[in-house]
C-alpha positions as CSV (number, residue, x, y, z in Angstrom):
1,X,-10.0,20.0,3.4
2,X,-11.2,16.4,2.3
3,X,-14.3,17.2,3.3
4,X,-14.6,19.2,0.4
5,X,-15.6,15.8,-1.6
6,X,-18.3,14.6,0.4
7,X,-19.5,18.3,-0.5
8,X,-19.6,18.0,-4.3
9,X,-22.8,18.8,-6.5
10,X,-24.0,15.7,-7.9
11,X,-26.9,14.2,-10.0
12,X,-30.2,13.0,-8.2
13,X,-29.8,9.8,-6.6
14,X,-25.9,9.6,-6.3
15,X,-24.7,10.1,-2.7
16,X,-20.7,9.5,-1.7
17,X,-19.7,7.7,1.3
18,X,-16.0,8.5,2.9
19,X,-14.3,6.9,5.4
20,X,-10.0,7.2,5.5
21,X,-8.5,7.6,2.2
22,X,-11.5,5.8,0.5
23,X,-14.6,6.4,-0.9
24,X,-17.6,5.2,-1.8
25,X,-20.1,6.7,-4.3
26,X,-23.8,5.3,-4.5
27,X,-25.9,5.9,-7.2
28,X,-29.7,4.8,-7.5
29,X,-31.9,4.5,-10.6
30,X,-34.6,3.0,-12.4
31,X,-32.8,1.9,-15.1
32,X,-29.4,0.1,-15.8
33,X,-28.6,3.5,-18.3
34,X,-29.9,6.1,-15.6
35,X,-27.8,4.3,-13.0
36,X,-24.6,4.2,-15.8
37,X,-25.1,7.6,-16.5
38,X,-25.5,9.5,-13.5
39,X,-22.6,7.4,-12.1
40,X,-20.4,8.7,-15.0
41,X,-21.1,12.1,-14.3
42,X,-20.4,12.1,-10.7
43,X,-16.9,10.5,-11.5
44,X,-16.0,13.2,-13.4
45,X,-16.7,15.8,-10.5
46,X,-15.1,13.8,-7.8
47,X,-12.1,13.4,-9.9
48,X,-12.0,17.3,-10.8
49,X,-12.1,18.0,-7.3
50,X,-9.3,16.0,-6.6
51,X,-6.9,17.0,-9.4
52,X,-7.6,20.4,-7.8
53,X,-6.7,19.2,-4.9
54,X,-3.3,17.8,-5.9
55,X,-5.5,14.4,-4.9
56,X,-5.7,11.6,-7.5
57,X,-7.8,8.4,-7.8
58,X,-6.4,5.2,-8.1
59,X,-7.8,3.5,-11.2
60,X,-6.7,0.1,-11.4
61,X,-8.0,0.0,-7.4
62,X,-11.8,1.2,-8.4
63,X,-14.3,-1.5,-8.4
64,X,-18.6,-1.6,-9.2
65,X,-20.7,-3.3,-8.1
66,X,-24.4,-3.7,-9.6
67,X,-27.2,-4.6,-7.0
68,X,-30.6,-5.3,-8.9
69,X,-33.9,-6.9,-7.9
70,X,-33.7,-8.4,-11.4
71,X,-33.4,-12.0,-12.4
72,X,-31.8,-11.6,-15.0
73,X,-27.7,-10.9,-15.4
74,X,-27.1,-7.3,-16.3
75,X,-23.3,-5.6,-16.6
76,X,-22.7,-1.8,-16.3
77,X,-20.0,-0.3,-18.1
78,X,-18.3,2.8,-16.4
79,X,-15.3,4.2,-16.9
80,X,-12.9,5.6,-14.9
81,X,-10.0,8.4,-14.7
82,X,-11.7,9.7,-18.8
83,X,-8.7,11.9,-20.4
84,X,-10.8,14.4,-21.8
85,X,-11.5,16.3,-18.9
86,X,-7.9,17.1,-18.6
87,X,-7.8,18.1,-22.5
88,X,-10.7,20.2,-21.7
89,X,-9.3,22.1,-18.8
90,X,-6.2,22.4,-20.4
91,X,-7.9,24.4,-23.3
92,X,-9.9,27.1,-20.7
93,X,-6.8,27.2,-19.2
94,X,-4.8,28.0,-22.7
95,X,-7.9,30.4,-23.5
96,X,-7.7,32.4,-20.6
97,X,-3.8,32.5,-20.4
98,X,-4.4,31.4,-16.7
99,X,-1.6,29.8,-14.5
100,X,-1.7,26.0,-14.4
101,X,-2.9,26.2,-10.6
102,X,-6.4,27.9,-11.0
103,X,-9.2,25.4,-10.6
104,X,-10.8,23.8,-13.2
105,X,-14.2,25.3,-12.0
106,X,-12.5,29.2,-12.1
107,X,-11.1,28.6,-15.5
108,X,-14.1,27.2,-17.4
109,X,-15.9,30.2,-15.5
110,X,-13.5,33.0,-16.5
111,X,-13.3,31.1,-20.3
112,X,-17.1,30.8,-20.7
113,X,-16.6,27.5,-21.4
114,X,-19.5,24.8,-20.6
115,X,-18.0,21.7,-18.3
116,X,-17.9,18.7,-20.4
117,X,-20.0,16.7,-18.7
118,X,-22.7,18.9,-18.8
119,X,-22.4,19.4,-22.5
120,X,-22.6,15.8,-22.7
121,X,-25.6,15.7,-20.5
122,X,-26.9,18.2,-23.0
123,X,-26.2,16.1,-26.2
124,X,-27.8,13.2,-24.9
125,X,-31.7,14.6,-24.4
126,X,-31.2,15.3,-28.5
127,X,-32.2,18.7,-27.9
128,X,-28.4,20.3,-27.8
129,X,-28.1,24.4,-28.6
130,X,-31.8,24.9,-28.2
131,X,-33.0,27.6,-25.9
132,X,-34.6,26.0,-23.3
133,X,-32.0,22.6,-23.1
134,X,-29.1,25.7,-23.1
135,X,-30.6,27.3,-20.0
136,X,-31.8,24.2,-18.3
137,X,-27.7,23.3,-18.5
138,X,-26.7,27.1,-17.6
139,X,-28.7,26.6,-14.6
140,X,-27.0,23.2,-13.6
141,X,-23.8,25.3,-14.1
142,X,-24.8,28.1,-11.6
143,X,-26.2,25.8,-9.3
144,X,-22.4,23.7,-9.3
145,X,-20.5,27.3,-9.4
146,X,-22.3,28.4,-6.1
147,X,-21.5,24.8,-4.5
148,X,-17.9,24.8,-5.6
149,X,-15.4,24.4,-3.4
150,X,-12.2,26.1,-5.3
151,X,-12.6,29.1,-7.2
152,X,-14.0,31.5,-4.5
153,X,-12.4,34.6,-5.5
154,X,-13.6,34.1,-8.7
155,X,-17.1,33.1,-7.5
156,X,-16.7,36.5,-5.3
157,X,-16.3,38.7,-8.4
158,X,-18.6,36.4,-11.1
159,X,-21.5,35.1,-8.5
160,X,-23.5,35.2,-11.5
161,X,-23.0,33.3,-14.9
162,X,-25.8,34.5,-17.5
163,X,-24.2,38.2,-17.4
164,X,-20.8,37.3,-18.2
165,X,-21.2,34.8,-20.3
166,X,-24.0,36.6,-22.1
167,X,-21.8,39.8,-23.1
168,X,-21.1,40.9,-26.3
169,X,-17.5,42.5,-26.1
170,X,-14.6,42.2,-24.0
171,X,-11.8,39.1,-24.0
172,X,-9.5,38.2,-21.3
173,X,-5.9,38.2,-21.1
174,X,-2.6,37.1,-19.0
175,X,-3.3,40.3,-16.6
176,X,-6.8,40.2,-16.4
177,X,-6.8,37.0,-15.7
178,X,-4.6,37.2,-12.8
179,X,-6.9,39.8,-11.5
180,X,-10.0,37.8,-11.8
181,X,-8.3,34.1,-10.7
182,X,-6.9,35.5,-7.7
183,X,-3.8,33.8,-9.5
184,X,-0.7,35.6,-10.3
185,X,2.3,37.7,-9.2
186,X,0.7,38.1,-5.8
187,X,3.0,37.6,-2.6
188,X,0.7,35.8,-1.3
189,X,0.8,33.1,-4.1
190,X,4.6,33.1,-4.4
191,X,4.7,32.6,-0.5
192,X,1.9,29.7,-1.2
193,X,4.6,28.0,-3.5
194,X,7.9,28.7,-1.5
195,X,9.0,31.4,-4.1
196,X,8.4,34.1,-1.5
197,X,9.4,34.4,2.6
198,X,6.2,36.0,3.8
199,X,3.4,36.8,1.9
200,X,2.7,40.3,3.1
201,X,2.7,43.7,1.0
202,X,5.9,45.3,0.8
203,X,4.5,48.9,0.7
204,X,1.6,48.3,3.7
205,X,3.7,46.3,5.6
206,X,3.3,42.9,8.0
207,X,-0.5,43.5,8.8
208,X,-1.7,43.4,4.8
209,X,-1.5,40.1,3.2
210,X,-0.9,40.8,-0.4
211,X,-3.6,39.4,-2.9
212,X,-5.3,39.9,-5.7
213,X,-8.4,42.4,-3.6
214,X,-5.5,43.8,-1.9
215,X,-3.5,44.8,-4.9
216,X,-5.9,46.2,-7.1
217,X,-8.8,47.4,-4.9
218,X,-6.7,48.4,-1.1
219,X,-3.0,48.9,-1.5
220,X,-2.6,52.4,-1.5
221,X,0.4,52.1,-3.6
222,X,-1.9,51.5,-6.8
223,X,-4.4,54.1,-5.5
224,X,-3.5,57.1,-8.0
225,X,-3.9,54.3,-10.4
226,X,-7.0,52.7,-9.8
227,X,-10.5,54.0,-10.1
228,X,-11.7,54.6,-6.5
229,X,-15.3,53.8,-7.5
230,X,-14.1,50.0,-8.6
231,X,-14.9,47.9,-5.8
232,X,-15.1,43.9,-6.0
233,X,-18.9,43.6,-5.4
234,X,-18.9,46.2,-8.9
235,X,-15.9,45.5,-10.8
236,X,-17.0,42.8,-13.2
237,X,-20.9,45.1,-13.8
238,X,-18.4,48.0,-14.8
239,X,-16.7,45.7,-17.2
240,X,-19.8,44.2,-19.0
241,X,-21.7,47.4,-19.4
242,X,-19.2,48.9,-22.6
243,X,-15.9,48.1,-24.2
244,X,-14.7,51.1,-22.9
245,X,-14.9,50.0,-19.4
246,X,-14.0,46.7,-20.1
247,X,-10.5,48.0,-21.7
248,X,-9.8,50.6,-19.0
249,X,-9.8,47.9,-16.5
250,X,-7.7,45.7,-18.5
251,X,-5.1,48.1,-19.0
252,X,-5.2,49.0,-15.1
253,X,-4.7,45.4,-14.3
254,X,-1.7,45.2,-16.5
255,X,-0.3,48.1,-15.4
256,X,-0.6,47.2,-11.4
257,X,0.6,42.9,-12.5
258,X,3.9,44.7,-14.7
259,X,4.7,46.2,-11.3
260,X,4.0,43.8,-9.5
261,X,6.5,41.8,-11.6
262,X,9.1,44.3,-12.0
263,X,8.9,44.0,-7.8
264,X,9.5,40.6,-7.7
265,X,12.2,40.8,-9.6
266,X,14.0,43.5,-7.8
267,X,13.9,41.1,-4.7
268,X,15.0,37.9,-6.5
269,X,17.7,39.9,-7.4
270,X,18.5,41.4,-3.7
271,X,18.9,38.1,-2.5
């Protein structure tokens, strides 16, 4: 699992080292600002990837060190453990009506919302909101989103970013969300959290863990319900190609997340 850091996406010349419970991160640059910035950045990502984690970064233990070729004294300012990253994933959670477990990488994704540091990124070449600076950062997006190490169910169903964030109807909600997040009233994720004995489908028995691809796209439970030509490879293309799909999908996955609630219940109440 800790690998997972030594596996992050970051800018050109920054590399990190692991060994234990430390790390090291290296950056190289040309210039004391490169060197500053692209240090920043990758401080951000390695301490997203932790909070995901349930992994945090000791900030009063973190120490620089600037090795130059120069004569003359320079100092680096970088900060450390920056609160607006938590803000930030706190609203694209609040905008997608997520649970407080999905990633911050799933929840930016299924928001449409930029990551902060690549907005920043953005803002600093002085060319922010123009066509080609936009996609140049879009593409650094896609290129982190296929890297990511959290989020893969999400990544299943929205491997691309340019369609979904490109569409011109359709908002998410509590249900769809859960549906798309892999997050929700799932057996599977109560059992994850201790709020459920097993985590297999009630209806298919031991051999079917129950999921979010199980639920809405295998149980046969929810088959009479579901479209039988929605599959997760084409689930999210049917959505984006009219409102009307887009809302009949919605309402399926509220219908099949109410049950599965009203289930949940009924046991918690058994016991």
């Amino acid at each position: 699992m800790y690998d997972g850091i030594l596996r992050q996406a970051l800018p050109e010349g920054c590399t990190v080292v692991g060994f234990a419970d430390d790390i090291a991160l290296v950056t190289v640059a040309k210039t004391l600002e490169e060197a500053m910035g692209r240090c920043s950045l990758s401080i951000d990502t390695l301490m997203s990837w932790l909070a995901d984690n349930g992994l945090s970064l000791a900030d009063h233990k973190t120490e620089a060190v600037l090795i130059s070729s120069r004569r003359i004294v320079e100092k680096a300012t970088i900060r450390v453990g920056r609160q607006c990253k938590t803000v930030y994933r706190r609203c694209a959670l609040r905008i997608t009506s997520s649970f407080c477990t999905v990633s911050e990488e799933a929840a930016l994704v299924i928001a449409g919302t930029i990551p902060i540091d690549l907005l920043a990124a953005e803002r600093r070449t002085g060319c922010t909101g123009s066509r080609t600076q936009r996609s140049s950062t879009i593409e650094a997006w896609q290129r982190r989103w296929n890297s990511s190490s959290t989020g893969w169910w999400t990544h299943r169903l929205i491997p691309s970013l340019i369609p979904w964030l490109q569409r011109r109807h359709g908002q998410v909600d509590f249900y769809l969300t859960q549906i798309i997040s892999g997050h929700g009233c799932y057996k599977d994720y109560l059992y994850r959290f201790k709020h459920e004995p097993n985590p297999c489908c009630d209806h298919c028995g031991t051999a079917s863990i129950e999921d979010a691809e199980h639920a809405f796209f295998i149980c046969p439970l929810y088959e009479l319900r579901t479209e039988r030509f929605l599959t997760v490879d084409n689930i999210i293309n049917c959505m984006l190609e009219n409102q009307r799909n887009w809302d009949a999908v919605a309402n399926l996955a509220a219908g099949i997340l109410k049950d599965l609630r009203r289930r949940e219940q009924s046991r918690r109440n058994q016991q």
